[in-house]
N, C-alpha and C positions, 0 to 999 in steps of 0.2 A: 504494500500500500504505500505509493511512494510516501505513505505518512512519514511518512516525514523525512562514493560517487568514483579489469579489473583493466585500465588498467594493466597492458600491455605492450605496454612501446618499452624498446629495450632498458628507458631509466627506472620505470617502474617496475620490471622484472625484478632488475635486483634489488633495488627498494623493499621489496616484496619479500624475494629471497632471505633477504636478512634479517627480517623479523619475524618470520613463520617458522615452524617446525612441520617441514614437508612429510607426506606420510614415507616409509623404509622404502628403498630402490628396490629389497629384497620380495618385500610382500606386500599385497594391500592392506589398507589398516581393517583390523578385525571389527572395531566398534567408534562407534561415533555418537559422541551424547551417551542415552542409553538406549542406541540401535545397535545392533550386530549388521557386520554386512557379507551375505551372501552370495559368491560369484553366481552368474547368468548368463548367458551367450544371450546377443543381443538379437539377433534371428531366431531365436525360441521364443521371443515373448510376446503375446497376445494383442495382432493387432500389429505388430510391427510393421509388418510387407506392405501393411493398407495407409498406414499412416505418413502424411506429406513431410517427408526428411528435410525438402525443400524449403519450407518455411518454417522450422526449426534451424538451417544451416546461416537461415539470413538474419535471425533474431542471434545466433550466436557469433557472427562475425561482425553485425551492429553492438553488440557487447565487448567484442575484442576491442574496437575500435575506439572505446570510451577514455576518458581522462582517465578514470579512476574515481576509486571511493573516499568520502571526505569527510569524515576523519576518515582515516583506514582503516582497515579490519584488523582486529585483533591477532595477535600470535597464534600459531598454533590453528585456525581454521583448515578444514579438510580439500585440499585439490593442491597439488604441487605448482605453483608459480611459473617455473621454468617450462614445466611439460605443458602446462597449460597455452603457454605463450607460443609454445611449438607447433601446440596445433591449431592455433589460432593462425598463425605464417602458415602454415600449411593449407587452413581454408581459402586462402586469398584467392586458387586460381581453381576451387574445385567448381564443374559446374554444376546446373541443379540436377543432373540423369546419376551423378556420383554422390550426392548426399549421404545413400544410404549407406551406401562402400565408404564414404569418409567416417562415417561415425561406429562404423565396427570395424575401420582397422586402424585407428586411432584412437580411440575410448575402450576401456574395460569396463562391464558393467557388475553393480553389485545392488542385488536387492536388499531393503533396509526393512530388518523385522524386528522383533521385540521377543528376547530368550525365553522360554517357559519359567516358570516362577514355580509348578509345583499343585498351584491350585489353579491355574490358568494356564491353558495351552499356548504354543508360539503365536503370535500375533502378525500379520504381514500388513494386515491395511492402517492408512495413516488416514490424514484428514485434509481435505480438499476444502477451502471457500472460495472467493473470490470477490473482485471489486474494479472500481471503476473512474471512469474521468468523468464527475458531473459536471453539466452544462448548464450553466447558472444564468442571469441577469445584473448585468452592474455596469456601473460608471465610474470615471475618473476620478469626478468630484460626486460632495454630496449634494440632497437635491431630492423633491420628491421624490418619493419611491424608493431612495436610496439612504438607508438609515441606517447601514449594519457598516463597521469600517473593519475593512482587512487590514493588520496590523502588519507592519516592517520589524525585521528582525531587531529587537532592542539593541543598544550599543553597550548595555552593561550583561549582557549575555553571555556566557562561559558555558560551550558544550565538550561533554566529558566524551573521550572515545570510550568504545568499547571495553570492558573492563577495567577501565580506568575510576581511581576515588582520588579525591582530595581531601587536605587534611581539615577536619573539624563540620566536615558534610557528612551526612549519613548515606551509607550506600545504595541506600529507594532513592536516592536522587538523580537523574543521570544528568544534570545541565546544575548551573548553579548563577548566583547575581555577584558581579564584580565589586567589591569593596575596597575599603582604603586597607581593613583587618586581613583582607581571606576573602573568599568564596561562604557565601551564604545561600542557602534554598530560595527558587528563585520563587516569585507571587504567585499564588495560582491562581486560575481562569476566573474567580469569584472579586478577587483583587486585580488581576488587571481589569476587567470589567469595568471597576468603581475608579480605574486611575492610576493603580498603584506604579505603572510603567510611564502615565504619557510624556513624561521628560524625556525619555530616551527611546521612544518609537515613535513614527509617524503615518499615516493610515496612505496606502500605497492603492485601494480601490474601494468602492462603498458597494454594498450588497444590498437585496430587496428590504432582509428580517435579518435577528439572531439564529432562526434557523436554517437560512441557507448558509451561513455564515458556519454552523455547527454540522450540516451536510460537510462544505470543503474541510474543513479539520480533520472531519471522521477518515475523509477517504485520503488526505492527505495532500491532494493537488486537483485542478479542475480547468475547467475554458469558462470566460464569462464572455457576453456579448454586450459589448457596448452599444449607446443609442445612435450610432454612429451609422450601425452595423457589422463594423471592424467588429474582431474574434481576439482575445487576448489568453494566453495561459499564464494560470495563477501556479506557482510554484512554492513548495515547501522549501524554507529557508532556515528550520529553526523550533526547537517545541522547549519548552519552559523545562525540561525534564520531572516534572509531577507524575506520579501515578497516573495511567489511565481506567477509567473506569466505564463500563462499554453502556450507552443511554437504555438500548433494547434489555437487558436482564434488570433494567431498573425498573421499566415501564411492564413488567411481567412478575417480577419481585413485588410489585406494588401495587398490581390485579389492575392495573389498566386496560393493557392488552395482552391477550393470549399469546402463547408461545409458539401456535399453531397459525400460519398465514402472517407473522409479523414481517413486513417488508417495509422499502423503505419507505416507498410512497407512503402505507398505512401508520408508520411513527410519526413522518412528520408533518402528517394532515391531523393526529391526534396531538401535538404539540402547537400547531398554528390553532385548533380548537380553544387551548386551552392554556391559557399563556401566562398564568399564575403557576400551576403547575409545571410547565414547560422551563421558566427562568431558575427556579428549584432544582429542578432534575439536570439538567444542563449543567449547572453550577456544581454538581457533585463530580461531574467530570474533571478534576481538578487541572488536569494536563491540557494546555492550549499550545496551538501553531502559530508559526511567522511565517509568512512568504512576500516573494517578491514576483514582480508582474516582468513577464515578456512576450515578444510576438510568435505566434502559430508559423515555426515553420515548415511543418510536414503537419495537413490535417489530419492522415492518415494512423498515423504513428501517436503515442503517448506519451504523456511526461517523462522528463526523465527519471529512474528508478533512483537507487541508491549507488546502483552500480555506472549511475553518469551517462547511460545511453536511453535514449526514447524508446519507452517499453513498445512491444509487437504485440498490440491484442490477440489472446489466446494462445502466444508462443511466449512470453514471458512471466515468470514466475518469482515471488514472494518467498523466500527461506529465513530462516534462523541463520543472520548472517554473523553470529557469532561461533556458528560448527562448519557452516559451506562457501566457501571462497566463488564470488560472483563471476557468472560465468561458466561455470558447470552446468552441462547436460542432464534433465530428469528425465527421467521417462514413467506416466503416470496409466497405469493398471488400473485402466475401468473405464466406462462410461460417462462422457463429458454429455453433459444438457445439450441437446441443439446440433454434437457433433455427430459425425457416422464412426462407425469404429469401436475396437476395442480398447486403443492405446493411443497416449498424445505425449508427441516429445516437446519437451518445453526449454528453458534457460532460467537458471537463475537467474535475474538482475536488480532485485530489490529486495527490502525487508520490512517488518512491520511490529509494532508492541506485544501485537498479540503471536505472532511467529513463532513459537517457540516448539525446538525439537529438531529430530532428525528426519523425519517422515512426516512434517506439517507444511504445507503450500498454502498461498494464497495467491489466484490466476489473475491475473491482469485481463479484462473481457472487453477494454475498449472503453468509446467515449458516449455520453449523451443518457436518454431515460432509456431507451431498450439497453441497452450497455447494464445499465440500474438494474433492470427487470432481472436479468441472466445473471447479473451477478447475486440477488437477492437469493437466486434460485439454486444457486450454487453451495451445497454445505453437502456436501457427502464423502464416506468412507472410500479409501482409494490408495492400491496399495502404489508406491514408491521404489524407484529404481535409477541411485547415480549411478553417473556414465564419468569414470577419472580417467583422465589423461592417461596414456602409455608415459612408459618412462622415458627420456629422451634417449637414441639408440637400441633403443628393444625393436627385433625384428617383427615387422607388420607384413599381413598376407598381400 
């Protein structure tokens, strides 16, 4: 969810190199997180021969192709750097009739399951949702109809990379507020709201309400349309680092709405209903976004991820980008809404609050309200299969 940037030109590699602990040249790594992973041949799995290699080969060479991640990723995440970048220079001249032959003779694939425990059996499926680019209403300035302000990243802002604390912050924090002492927790959504920021941000677009304004947060990044006509993308620049706390299990926690048929349309037409209730509930969301505004230059294509390249609807994918290095091949065991097939090869390229794990995605489905729809639709069981790099010189068929 781009809520809220690998990475492959030769300075990044070894940037890269030198902070990571690559998996053993010897083996592949046994576990990840708490996944085990399973070798596969990639022509055994379900769905494979029918599925377009082609447009997985273009969403992973548009990822090669990226600055990079910003902050970086943490040490220690799973896909080797170097072999990574190997086969990224390798994809440059393949064309789309060899996608498939590109990706089994340069990837090894390992299914990620979960060991028996004893009173539960091995586990293979993970968990699939997805999300999306909403397409909102706004203007430059404010101005009837335009009452909601999208806030600029604060200039006393201090975001934490991954795994990283600072001293005299508690660890639920991941961002912090610049001071004269240290780093302090930075206001949350309740307090900027009332001000507690507006010295040091300045509102970069105005939106209809607070809750289209609490739509782009959710999803991390969006298109507004100006009265112009002009099409602007709103970009995540920045999240207060606060706990998130998800509106939909509050609005069901709290016998609003049912757990059953809660989409987005139906929250936030229950929120515009009701906007005593709605400014409450909202406000427990403690974690708020910053972005910055730029122009659409591919309508086609999606914001950028985390992984710095313009997500590919339905070819890019959401990981726990603290266990899997962006950029990595998944391949997802099952039945996608809408698509034909048994199997969909996706890419890493971004990551999200809620991501977490070794076998947890979340699909990138595109922009606008059917985008909305399908991703609404999107929460199901679904087993998981990375695809790592060969090692640089291992002989390929």
């Amino acid at each position: 969810m781009p809520f809220c940037r690998v990475l492959f030109s030769a300075a990044a590699v070894l940037a890269a190199a030198a902070v990571s602990v690559p998996p053993s040249r010897a083996e592949a790594p046994l576990r990840v997180g708490d996944g085990v992973l399973e070798p596969v041949a990639l022509s055994a799995l379900p769905g494979w021969h029918a599925d377009d290699a082609a447009a997985a080969l273009d969403a992973f060479r548009r990822t090669c192709a990226a600055p990079g991640p910003n902050p970086p990723q943490a040490a220690g995440v799973t896909g080797n750097p170097a072999d990574l970048a190997a086969a990224c220079a390798a994809a440059t001249d393949v064309g789309t009739d060899k996608a498939k032959k590109f990706f089994e003779g340069r990837f090894s694939a390992y299914r990620i399951v979960r060991p028996a425990n004893g009173a539960e059996p091995e586990r293979r499926a993970g968990f699939l949702t997805g999300y999306f680019e909403p397409e909102l209403v706004g203007s430059l300035e404010p101005g009837p109809g335009y009452a909601a302000p999208v806030l600029a990243r604060p200039d006393d802002l201090v975001t934490l990379a991954p795994g990283e604390t600072a001293p005299g912050l508690d660890a639920i924090y991941k961002a912090g507020r610049r001071t004269t002492t240290g780093l302090e927790p930075y206001p949350d959504r309740a307090a900027i709201e009332d001000g507690a920021v507006a010295a040091h941000t300045r509102p970069v677009l105005w939106l209809r309400d607070a809750v289209d304004l609490f739509v782009l947060q959710v999803q991390g990044s969006g298109r507004a349309r100006l009265p112009d006509g002009r099409s602007v993308r709103v970009l995540y620049d920045g999240k207060n680092g606060q706990p998130y706390t998800s509106i939909g299990k509050l609005l069901v926690a709290e016998g609003h709405l049912p757990l059953n048929g809660l989409s987005l349309e139906r929250w936030t037409t229950w929120l515009r209903a009701n906007p005593d209730h709605a400014r409450r509930l909202m406000r427990m969301n403690k974690s708020y976004i910053f972005f910055r505004v730029e122009p659409v230059e591919d309508a086609r294509l999606g914001p950028p991820g985390a992984a710095g390249a313009p997500l590919s609807p339905g070819r890019s994918m959401a990981v726990d980008g603290n266990l899997w290095r962006y950029g990595l091949p998944f391949y997802l065991e099952g039945k996608l809404p809408g698509q034909p097939g048994r199997g969909h090869l996706v890419v890493a390229a971004d990551t999200g609050s809620a991501i977490l794990g070794p076998a947890r995605g979340d699909l990138y489905v595109g922009t606008g309200a059917k985008a909305g729809v399908a991703a609404g639709d999107l929460h199901d069981r679904m087993g998981f299969v990375v695809l790592l790099p060969k090692p640089i010189g291992e002989p390929r068929p």
